[in-house]
C-alpha positions as a Markdown table, in Angstrom:
| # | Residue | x | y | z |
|---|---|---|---|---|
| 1 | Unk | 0.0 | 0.0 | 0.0 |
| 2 | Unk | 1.2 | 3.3 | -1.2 |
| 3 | Unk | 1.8 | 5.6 | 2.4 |
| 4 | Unk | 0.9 | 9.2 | 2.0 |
| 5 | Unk | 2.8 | 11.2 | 4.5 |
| 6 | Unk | 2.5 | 14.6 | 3.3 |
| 7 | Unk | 1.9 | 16.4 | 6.9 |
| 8 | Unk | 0.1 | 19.8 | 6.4 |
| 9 | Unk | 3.3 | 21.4 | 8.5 |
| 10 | Unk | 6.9 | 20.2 | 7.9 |
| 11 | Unk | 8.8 | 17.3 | 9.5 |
| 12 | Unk | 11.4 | 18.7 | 12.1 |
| 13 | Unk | 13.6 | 15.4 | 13.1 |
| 14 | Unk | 15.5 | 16.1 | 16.4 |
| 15 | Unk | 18.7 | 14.3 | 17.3 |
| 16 | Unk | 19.1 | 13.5 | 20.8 |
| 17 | Unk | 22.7 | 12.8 | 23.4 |
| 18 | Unk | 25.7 | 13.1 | 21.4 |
| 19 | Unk | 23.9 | 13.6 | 18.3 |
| 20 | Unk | 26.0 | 13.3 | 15.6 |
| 21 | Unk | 26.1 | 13.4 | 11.5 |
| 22 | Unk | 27.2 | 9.7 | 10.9 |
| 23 | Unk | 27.0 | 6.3 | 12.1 |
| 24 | Unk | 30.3 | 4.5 | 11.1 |
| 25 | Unk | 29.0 | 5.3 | 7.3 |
| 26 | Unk | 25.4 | 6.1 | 8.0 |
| 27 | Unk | 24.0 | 9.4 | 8.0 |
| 28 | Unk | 22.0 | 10.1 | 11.0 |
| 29 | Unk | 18.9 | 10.2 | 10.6 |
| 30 | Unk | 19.1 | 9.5 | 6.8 |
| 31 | Unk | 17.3 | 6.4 | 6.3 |
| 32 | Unk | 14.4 | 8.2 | 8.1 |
| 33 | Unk | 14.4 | 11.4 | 6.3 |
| 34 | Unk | 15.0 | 9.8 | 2.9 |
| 35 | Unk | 11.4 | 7.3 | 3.7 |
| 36 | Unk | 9.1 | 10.4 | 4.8 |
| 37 | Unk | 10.6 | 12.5 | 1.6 |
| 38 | Unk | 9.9 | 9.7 | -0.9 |
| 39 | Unk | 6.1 | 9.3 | 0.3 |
| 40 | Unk | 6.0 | 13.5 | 0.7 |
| 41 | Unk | 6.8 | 14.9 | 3.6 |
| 42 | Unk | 9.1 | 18.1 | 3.7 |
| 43 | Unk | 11.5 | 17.2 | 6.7 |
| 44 | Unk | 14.5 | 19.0 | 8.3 |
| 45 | Unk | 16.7 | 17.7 | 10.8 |
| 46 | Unk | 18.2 | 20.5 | 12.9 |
| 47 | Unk | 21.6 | 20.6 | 14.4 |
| 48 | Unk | 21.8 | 20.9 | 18.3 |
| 49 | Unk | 24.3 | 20.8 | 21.0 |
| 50 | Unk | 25.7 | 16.9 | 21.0 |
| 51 | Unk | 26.1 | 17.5 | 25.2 |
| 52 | Unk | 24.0 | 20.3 | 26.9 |
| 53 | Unk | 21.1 | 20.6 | 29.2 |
| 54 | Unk | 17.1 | 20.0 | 27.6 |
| 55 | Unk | 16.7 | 24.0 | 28.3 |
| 56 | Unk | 19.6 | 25.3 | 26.2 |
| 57 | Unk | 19.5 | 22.6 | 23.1 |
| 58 | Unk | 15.6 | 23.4 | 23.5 |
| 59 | Unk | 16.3 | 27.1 | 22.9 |
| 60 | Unk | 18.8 | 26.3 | 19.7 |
| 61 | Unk | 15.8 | 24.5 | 18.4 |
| 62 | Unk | 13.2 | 27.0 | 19.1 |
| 63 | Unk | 15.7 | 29.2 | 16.6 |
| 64 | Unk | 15.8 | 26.7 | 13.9 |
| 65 | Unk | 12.1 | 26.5 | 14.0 |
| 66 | Unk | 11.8 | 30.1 | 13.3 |
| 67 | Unk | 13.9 | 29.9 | 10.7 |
| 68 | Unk | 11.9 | 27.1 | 9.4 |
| 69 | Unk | 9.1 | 28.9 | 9.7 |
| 70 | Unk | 10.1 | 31.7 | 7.8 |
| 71 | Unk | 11.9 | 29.5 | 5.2 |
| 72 | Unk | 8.6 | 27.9 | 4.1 |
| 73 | Unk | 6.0 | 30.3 | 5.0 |
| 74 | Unk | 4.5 | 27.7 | 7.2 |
| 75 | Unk | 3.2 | 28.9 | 10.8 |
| 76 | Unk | 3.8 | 25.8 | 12.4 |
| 77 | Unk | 5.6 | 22.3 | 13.0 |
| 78 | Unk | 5.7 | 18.6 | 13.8 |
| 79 | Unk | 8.2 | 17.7 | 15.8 |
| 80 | Unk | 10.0 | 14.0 | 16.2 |
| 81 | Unk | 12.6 | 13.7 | 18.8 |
| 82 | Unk | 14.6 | 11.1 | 19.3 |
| 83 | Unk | 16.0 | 10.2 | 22.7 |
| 84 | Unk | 16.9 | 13.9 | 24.3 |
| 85 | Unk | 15.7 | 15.3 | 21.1 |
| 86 | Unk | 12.5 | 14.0 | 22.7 |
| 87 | Unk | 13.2 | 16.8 | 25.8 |
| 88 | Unk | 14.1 | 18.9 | 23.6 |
| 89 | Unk | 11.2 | 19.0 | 21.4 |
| 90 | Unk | 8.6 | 18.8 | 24.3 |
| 91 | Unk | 10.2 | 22.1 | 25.8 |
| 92 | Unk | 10.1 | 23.9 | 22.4 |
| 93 | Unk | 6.5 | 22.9 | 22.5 |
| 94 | Unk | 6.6 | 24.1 | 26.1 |
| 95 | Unk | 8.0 | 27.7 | 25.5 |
| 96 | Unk | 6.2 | 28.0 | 22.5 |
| 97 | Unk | 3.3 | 26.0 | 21.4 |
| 98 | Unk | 2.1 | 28.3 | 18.6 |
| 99 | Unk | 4.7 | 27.3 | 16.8 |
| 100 | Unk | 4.1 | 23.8 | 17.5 |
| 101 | Unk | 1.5 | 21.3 | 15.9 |
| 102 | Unk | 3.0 | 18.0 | 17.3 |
| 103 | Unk | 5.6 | 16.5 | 19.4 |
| 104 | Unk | 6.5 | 12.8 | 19.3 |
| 105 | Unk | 8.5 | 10.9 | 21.6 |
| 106 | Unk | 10.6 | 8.2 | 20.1 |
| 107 | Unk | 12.8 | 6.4 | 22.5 |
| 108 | Unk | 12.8 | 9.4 | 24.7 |
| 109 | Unk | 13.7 | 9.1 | 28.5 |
| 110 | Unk | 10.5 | 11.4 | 30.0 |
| 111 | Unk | 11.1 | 10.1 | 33.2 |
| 112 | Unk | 14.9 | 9.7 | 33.1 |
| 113 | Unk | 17.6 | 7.3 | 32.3 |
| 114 | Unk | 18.5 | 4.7 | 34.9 |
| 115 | Unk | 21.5 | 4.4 | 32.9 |
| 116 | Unk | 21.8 | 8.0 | 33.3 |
| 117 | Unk | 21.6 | 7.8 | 37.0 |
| 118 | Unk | 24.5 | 4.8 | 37.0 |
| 119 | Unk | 26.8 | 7.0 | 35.0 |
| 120 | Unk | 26.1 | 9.8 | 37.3 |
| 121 | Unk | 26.8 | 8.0 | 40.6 |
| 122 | Unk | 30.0 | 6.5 | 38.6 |
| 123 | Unk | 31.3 | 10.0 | 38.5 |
| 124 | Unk | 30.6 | 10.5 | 42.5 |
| 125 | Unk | 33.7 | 9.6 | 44.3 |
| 126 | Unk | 32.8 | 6.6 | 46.9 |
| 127 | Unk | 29.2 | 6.6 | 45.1 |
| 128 | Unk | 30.1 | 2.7 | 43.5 |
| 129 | Unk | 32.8 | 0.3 | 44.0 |
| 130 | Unk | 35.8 | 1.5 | 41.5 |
| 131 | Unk | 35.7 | -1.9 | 39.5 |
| 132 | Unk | 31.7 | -1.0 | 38.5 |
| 133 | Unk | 32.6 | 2.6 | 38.2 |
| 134 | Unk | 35.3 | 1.7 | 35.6 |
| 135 | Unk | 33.3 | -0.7 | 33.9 |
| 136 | Unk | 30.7 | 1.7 | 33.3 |
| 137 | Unk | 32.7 | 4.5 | 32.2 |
| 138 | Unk | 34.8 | 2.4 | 30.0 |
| 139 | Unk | 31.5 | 1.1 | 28.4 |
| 140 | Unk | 30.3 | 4.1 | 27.9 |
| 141 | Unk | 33.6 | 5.5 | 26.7 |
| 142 | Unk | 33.7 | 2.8 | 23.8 |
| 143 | Unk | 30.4 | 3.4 | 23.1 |
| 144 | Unk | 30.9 | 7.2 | 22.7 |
| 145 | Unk | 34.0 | 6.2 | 20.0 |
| 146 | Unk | 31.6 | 4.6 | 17.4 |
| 147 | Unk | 29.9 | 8.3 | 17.6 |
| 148 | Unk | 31.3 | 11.4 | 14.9 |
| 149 | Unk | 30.2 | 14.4 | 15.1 |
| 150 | Unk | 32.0 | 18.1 | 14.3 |
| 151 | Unk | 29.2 | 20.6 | 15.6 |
| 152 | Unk | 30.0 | 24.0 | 16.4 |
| 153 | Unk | 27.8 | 24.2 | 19.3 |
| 154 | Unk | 28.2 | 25.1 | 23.0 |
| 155 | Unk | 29.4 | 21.6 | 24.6 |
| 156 | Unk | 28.7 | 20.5 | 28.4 |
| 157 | Unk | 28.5 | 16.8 | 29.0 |
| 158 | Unk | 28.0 | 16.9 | 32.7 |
| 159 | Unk | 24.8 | 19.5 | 31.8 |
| 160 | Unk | 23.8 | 16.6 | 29.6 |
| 161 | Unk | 23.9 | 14.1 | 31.8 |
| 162 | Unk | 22.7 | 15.7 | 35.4 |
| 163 | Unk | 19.9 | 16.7 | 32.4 |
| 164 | Unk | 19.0 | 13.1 | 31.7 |
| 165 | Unk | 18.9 | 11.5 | 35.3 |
| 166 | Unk | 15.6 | 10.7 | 36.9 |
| 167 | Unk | 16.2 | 13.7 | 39.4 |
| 168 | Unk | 17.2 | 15.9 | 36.3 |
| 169 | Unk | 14.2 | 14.8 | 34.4 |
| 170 | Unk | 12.2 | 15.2 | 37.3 |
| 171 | Unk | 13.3 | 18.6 | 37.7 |
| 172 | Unk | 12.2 | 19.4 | 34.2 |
| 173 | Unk | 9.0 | 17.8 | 33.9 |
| 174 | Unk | 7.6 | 19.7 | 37.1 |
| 175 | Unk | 8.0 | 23.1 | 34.4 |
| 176 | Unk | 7.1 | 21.0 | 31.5 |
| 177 | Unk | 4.3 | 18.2 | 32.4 |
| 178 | Unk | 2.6 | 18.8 | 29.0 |
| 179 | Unk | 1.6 | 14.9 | 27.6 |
| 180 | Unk | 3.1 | 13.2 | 30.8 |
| 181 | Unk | 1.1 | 10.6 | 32.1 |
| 182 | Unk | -0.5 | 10.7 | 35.9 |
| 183 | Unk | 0.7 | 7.5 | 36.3 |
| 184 | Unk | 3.6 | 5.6 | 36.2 |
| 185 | Unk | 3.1 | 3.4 | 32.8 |
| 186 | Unk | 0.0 | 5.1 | 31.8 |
| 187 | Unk | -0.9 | 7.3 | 28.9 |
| 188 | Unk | -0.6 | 11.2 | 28.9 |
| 189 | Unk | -2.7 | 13.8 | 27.6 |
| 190 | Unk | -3.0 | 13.8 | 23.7 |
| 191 | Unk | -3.9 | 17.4 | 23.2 |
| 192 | Unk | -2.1 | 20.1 | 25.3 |
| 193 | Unk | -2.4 | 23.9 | 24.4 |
| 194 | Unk | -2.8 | 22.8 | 21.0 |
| 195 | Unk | 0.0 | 20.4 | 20.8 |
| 196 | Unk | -0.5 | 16.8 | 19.8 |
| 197 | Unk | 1.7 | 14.3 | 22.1 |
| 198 | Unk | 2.6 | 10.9 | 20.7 |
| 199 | Unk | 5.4 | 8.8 | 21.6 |
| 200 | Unk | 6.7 | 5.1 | 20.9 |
| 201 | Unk | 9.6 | 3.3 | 21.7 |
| 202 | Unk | 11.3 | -0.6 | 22.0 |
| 203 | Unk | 12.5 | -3.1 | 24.2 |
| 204 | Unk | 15.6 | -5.7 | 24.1 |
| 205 | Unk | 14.1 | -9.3 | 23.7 |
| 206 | Unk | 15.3 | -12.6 | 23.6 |
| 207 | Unk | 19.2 | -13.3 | 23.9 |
| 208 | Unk | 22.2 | -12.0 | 21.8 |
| 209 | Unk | 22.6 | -16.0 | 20.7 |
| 210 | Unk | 19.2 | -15.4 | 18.3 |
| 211 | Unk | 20.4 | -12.5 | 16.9 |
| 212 | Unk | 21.7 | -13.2 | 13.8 |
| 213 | Unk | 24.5 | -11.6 | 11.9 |
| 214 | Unk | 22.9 | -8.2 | 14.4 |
| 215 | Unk | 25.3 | -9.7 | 17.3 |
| 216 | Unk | 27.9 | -8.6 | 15.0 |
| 217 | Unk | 26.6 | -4.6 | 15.3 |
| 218 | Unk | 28.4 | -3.0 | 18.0 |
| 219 | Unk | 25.8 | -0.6 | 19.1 |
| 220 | Unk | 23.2 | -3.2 | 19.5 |
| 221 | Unk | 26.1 | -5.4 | 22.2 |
| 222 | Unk | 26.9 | -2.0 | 23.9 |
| 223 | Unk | 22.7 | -2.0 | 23.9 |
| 224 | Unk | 22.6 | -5.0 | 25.5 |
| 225 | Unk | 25.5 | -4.5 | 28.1 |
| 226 | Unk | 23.8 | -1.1 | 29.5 |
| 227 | Unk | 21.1 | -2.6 | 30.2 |
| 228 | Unk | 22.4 | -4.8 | 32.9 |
| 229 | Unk | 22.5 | -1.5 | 34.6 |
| 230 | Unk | 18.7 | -1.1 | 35.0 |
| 231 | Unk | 16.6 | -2.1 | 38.5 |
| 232 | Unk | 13.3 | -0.8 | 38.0 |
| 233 | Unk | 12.9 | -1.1 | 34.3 |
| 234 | Unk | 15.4 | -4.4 | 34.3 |
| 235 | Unk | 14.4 | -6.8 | 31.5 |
| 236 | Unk | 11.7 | -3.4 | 30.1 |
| 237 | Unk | 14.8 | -1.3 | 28.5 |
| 238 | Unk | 16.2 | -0.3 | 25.3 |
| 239 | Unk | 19.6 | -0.3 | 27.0 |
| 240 | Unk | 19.4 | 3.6 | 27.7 |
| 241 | Unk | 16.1 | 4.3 | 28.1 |
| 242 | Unk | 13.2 | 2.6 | 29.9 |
| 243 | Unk | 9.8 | 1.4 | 28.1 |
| 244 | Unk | 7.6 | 3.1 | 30.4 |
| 245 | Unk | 10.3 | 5.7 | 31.5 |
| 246 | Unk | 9.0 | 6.8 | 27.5 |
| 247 | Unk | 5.1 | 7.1 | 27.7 |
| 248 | Unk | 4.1 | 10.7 | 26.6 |
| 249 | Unk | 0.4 | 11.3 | 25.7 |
| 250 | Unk | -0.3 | 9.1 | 22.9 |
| 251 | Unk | 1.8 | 5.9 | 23.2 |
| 252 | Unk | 1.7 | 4.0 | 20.2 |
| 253 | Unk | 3.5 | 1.2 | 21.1 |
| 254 | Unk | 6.5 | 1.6 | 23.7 |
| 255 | Unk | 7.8 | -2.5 | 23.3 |
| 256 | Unk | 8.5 | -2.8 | 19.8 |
| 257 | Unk | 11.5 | -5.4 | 19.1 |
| 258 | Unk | 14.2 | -2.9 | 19.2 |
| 259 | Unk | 17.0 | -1.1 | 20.9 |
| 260 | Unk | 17.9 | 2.3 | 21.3 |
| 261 | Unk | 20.0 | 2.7 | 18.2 |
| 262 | Unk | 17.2 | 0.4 | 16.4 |
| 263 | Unk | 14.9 | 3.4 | 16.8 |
| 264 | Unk | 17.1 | 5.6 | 13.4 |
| 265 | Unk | 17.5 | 2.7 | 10.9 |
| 266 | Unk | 16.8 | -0.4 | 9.7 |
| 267 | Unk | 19.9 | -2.8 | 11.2 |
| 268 | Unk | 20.7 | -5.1 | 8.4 |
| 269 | Unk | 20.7 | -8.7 | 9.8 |
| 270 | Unk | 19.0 | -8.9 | 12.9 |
| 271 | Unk | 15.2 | -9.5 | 12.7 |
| 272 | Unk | 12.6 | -7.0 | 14.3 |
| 273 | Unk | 9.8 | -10.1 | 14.3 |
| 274 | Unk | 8.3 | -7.8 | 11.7 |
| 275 | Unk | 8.9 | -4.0 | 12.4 |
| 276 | Unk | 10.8 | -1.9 | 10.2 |
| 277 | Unk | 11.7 | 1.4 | 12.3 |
| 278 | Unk | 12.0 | 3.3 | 9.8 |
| 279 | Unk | 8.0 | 2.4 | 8.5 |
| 280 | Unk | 7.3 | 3.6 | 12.0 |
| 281 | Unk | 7.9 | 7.4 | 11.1 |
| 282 | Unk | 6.1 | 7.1 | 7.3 |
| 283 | Unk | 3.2 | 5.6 | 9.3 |
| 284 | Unk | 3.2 | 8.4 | 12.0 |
| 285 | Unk | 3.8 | 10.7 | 9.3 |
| 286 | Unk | 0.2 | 9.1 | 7.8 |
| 287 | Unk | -1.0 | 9.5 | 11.2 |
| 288 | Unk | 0.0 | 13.3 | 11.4 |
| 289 | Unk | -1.5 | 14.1 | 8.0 |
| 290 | Unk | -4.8 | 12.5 | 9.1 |
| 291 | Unk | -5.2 | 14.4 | 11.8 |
| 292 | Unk | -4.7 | 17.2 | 10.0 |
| 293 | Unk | -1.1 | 18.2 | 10.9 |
């Protein structure tokens, strides 16, 4: 079936943590923006600080939306954030919902990282035993080297992650509580001053040992190695953000068969029992349009 996913107002795709042009060869964000063009969409992926706090990348993007604005004559836009692009986009929507008509949620830690909060007590002198402190950071540390990026940004990775810990999230939902849900697990508000909330996101399932030639992609084993690190969401986890840590307003489905990195592109060799992540935006694109956004 042909997809139509020409949205009234343009596509805006919004990087999260260490956001960064490539994967190894891939262009972030390019298998993504290449689907939604080829069934219609206008789309534009702006450039934000790889390591800052939600408030200041939130304020970079509010900019490139007025440009964006201005560039197509357009009054308003759908935003699609992935992981803190997700924070991001919600305060954008926040600050300044007339220029917002949606914001969705993919992989998106709305109530924090538990990974983030690991990291953060690895930093903490005396916080963890040394040996799980340096396994952490030397996880995380590799992970980080599979990651390019040249923006010319402000840079503050210890804004970013104090930003992305449950007490930092916490801290910024009580100013921005638009689309979170009441409960823990539950669903959010779907319209809020104006603004459409959606928000999906996966889970790791099965073992590495069914994977395929996908045990092969670093990312996904780095994936699976964080997310020893989680308590409350252990076994419910992308392996950097929770599944119900996700929920905002609409949640479309927040245990597809994926990992965090799953969530920008289709990972050659490792079945998804079915789900192409990158249909998922061409259908919420369809989604968008026929709600008239």
């Amino acid at each position: 079936m042909q997809r139509n996913a020409t949205t009234q107002h343009p596509i805006l795709l919004v990087h999260g943590l260490f956001g960064f042009d490539r994967i190894g060869k891939y262009e972030l964000f390019h298998d993504v923006k290449q689907a939604l063009r080829s069934h219609g969409a206008r789309v534009f992926v702006p450039h934000l600080s790889a390591t800052h706090s939600n408030e200041v990348r939130g304020d970079q993007l509010l900019t490139q939306i007025e440009r964006v604005l201005e560039g197509t004559g357009t009054n308003r836009v759908n935003l699609i954030g992935h992981s803190q692009g997700a924070l991001a986009a919600r305060y954008a929507a926040a600050v300044a919902p007339q220029w917002v008509a949606s914001v969705t949620s993919v992989s998106g830690p709305n109530h924090g990282s538990e990974l983030a909060d690991f990291l953060r007590k690895a930093l903490t002198p005396g916080r963890l035993p040394e040996h799980v402190a340096r396994k952490v950071a030397t996880l995380f540390a590799d992970f980080l080297s599979l990651l390019s990026g040249n923006l010319h940004l402000p840079q503050n990775a210890i804004a970013a992650l104090n930003a992305l810990t449950t007490e930092g999230v916490g801290a910024f939902n009580d100013k921005y509580p638009q689309g979170l849900p009441k409960t823990w697990g539950g669903k959010g508000r779907e319209l809020v001053n104006g603004v459409r909330y959606y928000s999906w996101s996966g889970t790791l399932q099965g073992t590495i040992l069914k994977e395929g030639l996908g045990a092969l992609d670093p990312t996904h084993a780095f994936c699976r190695a964080f997310s020893e690190y989680f308590i409350t969401e252990a076994g419910q986890n992308d392996g950097l953000v929770g599944r119900f840590s996700s929920h905002l307003g609409k949640v479309i489905r927040s245990d597809y068969p994926m990992d965090h990195m799953d969530s920008l592109s289709q990972t050659t060799g490792r079945s998804h029992e079915g789900v192409n992540p990158i249909d998922l935006y061409v259908v919420h694109a369809e989604r968008l349009r026929n709600a008239g956004l």
